[in-house]
Residue, then its C-alpha position, 0 to 999 in steps of 0.5 A: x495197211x492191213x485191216x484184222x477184222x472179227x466181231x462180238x455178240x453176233x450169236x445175238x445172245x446175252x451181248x447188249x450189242x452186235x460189233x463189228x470190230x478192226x483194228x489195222x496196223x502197218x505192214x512193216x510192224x507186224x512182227x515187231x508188233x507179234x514180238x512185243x505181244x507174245x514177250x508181254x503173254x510171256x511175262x504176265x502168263x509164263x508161257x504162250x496161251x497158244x501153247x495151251x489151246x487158247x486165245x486172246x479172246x474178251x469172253x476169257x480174259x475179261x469175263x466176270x469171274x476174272x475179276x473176281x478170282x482177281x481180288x480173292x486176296x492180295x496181288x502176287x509178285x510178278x514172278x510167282x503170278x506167272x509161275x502160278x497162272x501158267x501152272x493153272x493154263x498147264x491144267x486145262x483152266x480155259x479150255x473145255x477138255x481138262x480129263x485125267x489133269x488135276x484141278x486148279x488151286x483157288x492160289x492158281x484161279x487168283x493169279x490167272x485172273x490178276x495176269x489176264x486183267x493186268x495183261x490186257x492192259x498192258x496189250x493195249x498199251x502195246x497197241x497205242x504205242x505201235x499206233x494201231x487204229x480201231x474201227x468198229x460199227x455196233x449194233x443195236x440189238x433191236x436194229x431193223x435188219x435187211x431182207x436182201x442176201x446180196x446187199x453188204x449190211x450196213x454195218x459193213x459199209x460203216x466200217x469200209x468207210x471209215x477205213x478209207x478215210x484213215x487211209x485217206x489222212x495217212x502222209x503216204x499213199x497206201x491199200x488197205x487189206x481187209x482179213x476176216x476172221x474166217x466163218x463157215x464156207x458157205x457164209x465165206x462165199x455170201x461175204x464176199x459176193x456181198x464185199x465185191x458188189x459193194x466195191x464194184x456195183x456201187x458209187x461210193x464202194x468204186x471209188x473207195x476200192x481205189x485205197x482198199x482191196x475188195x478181196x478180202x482174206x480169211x485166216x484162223x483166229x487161233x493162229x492169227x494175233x491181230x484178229x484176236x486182238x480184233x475178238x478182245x477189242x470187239x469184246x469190250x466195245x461191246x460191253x464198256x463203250x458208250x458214247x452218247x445218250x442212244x446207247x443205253x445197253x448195260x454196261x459192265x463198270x469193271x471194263x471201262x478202265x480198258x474201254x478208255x484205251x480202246x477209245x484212244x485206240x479209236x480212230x478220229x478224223x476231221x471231214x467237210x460236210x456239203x455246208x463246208x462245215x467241218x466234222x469229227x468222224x469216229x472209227x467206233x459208231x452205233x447203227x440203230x437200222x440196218x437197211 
């Protein structure tokens, strides 16, 4: 079983939260699963966003001004959405270097914004369908955080808990694999001190190393679907999902459409506590102190 991993608002600014994001999916469908995504970025876009220097990310395909540009008139025909909004990715429309291209059309703004909205619909519906699970720890902006470098932070150890225990229900046996999105070098290798301290040094993270492998792997997120669907997960827990009266960060309304997806997506198991009574655990949790 593979874990993609990625987080949301971690720059800590104008995000009402940290999130730590994964989303797993079974080794044998992968591809198929890669296949399926890029068939869906083909009909809504007319084209691949790789092809165009851009990914799947929430701060693009669901920002504001999406929506906006969405509703500046009527909905286009499947066809020409497709031909106007990968006209207006041909002109550079999400990425920073647009020189010597000419602007994009107000047509071309509107049938981007109703592909990328529609698209991420459908996405996730790709995702439910191909039984993919989401784990997530959010952090509270004011969370008392840890002074010690070589202690893997709370959120972390969430995260790896409720992997294991996925792993745990599945009917067969199987090793989680953990891939980051990959960060800068030396914050690379402070992460993986942090990971193998953690599976090796401590109680819990002993025994759950027998389902989830402490070495984890670091890849580009440009050329890596899942972890940008990891980024698009992350996005929107980070801004639409709320459960319980703790979590009181503001809430963009526009998303909760998508945020109910996510929360099918999200991985639900049943354990005993030390009373015999039986609890539901959820992949998605909001820690308010990190030590």
């Amino acid at each position: 079983m593979l874990f993609f991993i990625d987080e949301s608002g971690h720059d800590r600014q104008q995000t009402p939260y940290e999130v730590l994001a994964a989303v797993s999916i079974a080794e044998g469908v992968l591809w198929e699963f890669i296949q399926a995504e890029r068939k869906c970025e083909e009909f809504y876009f007319g084209t691949h966003l790789s092809d165009h220097r851009a990914e799947l990310k929430g701060s693009k395909l669901l920002k504001k001004k999406r929506f906006r540009h969405a509703t500046q008139r009527g909905k286009f025909s499947d066809s020409d959405r497709a031909k106007l909004a990968k006209s207006f990715l041909e002109k550079g429309g999400l990425t920073v270097e647009t020189k010597n291209v000419p602007l994009a059309t107000a047509q071309e703004y509107t049938a981007f914004g109703q592909a990328s909205l529609a698209f991420v619909d459908s996405l996730l519906d790709i995702a439910i369908a191909f039984n993919i699970k989401v784990f997530a720890s959010m952090i509270d902006p004011h969370a008392v955080r840890p002074t010690t470098v070589h202690l893997l932070r709370k959120d972390y150890v969430y995260l790896f808990e409720r992997m294991y225990y996925y792993l745990e229900d599945l009917p067969v046996k199987q090793q989680g694999l953990l891939v980051f999105d990959e960060i800068e070098k030396v914050q690379s290798r402070i992460l993986l001190s942090q990971v193998s301290n953690y599976f090796l040094k401590t109680m819990k993270g002993k025994a759950r190393s027998k389902m989830v492998v402490p070495e984890p792997f670091f890849v580009h997120s440009d050329l890596t679907t899942l972890v940008q669907l990891a980024d698009l997960v992350a996005y929107i827990i980070n801004w639409s999902f709320r459960k319980g009266s703790k979590m009181t960060g503001p809430i963009r309304s526009e998303l909760s459409p998508y945020a109910s997806k996510v929360d099918a997506l999200q991985y639900k198991g049943r354990r005993s506590d030390p009373n015999g009574e039986t609890l539901i655990v959820f992949g998605v949790t909001c820690l308010h102190n990190l030590t």
